[in-house]
N, C-alpha and C positions, 0 to 999 in steps of 0.2 A: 324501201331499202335502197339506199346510192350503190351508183353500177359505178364502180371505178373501172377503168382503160388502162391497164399496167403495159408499157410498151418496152418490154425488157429483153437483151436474147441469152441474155446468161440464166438456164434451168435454176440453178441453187438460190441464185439472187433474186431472183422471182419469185422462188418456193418460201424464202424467207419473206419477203413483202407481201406475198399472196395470204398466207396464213396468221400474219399480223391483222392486215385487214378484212378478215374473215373473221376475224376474234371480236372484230370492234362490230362489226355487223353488215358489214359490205358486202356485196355483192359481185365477186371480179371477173370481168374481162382480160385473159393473158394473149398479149401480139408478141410473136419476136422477131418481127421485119415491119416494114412500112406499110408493104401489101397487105398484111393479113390486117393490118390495124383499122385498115378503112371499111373493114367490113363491120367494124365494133363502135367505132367513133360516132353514128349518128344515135345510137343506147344511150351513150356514156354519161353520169354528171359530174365525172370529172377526169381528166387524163394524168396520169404518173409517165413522162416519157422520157428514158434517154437516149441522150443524144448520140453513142454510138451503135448504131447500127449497122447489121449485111449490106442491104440491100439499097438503102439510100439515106442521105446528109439527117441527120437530128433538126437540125437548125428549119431546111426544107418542109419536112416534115411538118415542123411545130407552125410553117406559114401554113401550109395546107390544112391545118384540122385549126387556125383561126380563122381561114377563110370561109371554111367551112360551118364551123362552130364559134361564133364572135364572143357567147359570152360564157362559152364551157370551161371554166377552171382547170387552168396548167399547171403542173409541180413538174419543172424541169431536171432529171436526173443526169448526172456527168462528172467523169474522172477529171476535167480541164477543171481546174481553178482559177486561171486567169481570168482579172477583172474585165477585161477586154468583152469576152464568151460571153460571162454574165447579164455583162449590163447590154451588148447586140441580144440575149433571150428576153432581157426584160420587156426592152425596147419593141420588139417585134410581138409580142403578145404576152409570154410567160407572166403567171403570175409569182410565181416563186420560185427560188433556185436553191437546190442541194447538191455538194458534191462530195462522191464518193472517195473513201469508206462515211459512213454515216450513220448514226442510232437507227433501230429500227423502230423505237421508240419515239423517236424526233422525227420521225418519217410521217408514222399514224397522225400524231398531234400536228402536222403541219396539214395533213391529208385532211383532219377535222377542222380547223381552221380555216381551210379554202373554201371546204361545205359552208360552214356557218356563216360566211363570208359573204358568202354567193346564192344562200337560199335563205337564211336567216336563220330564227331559232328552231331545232326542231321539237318542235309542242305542236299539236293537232286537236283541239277542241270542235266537236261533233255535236251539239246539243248538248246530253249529259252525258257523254263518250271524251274521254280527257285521257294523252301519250305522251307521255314523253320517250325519245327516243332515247337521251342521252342514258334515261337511268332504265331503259328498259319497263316501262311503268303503266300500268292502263287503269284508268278508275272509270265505272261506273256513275252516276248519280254521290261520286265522293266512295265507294265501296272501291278499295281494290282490287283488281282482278289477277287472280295466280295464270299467267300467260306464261310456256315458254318463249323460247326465241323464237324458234318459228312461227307459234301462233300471232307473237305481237306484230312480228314482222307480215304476217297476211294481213292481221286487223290494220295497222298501218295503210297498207298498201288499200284496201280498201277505202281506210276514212279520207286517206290522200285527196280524194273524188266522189263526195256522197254522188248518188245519183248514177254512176257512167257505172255500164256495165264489162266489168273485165271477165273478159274466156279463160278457162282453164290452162291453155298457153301462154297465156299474157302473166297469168298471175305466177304460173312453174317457174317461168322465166326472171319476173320479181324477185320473188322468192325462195325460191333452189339451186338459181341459174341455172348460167350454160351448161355445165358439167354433170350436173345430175341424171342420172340413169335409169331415173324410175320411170312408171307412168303417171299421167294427169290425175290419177284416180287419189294419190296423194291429196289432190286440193278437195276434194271430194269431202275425203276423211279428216281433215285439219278443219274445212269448214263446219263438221258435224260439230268437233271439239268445242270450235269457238262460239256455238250457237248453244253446248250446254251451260257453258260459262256462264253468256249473258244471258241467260236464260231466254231462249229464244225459242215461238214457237215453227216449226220449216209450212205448218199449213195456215198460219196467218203471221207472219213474221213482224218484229217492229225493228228489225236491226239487219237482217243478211237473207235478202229475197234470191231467191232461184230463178233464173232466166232462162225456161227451158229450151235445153237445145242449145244453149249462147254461152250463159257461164251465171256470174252473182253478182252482182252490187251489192254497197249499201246504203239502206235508205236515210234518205235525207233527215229524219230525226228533230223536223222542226224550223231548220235550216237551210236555206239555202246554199250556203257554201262551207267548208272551213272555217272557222276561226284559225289562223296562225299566229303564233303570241311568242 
């Protein structure tokens, strides 16, 4: 799931962006100062920032999380229209520029853009384990699998990495984010779901082994790595 970095200090404007990109399937980080944002930016894989802020310059800013981040995807936010603004954000890093008021509409599709721009298509082929992100889609051996959003978004997050074991935190945080309030014990019970699906067994597994005490992977399925297509 993409952790977007929304660096907005206006609540409404933010609630509106936040819950756009929560519809598409993101993941979001909300900063509404520069300070708070560095604690989110080394997450992020992609940053939404404008450029007027409390606490310090937009422009600043956007050197510092490409100094930091050289090839994390920027979508620069800002009331200034002047060609001037623009082409000094492009020039310094920004990958793309919108200025306020703006579709929210045009916002997401520019947000997906940058993704697919910067990571490529998102399809994830495992063996006979086949995602598409865009349509929310998981096949089997060519069988569909009825996933909801969460569960595609865990299988996801796993097939991301056959092999690497993610913790219970790693994976809440993928996939519930920051904000969620529950306990880990959530990933527990999504990974029960996802194992009835594939029809998995948990004491000889071919698809989501238990790492006791650590957390799940999953197995590599034949494969060394990903297919990405």
């Amino acid at each position: 799931m993409p952790k977007i970095l929304l660096i907005e200090d206006d609540p409404q404007v933010a609630q509106l962006l936040r819950l756009a990109l929560e519809q598409k399937g993101h993941s979001i980080y909300w900063a509404t100062n520069g300070a708070e944002s560095m604690r989110y930016l080394p997450k992020a894989d992609l940053l939404a920032l404008d450029l007027g802020l409390p606490d310090v310059d937009g422009v600043e800013l956007l050197r510092r999380a490409r100094a930091l981040r050289p090839r994390l995807p920027v979508l620069v936010l800002t009331a200034k229209d002047d060609e001037h603004t623009k082409v000094y954000c492009l020039e310094i890093g920004a990958d793309d520029y919108m200025t306020k008021p703006f579709s929210v509409l045009e916002f997401t599709a520019r947000v997906q853009a940058l993704l697919r721009r910067s990571y490529g298509s998102p399809r994830i082929r495992v063996g006979p384990l086949e995602l598409d992100s865009e349509g929310y889609r998981a096949t089997l051996e060519g069988r569909e699998l009825k996933l909801s959003k969460t569960e595609f978004a865990l299988l996801r997050t796993l097939a991301s990495a056959p092999g690497r074991v993610w913790s219970r935190s790693e994976l809440l945080e993928a996939v519930w984010g920051l904000t969620f309030d529950g306990t880990d014990r959530v990933v527990d019970v999504y990974i029960n779901m996802l194992r009835k699906k594939l029809g998995d067994d948990p004491r000889n597994p071919h698809f989501i082994e238990t790492m006791v005490g650590v957390g799940y992977r999953l197995l590599e399925l034949k494969r060394e790595n990903p297919t990405v297509f």
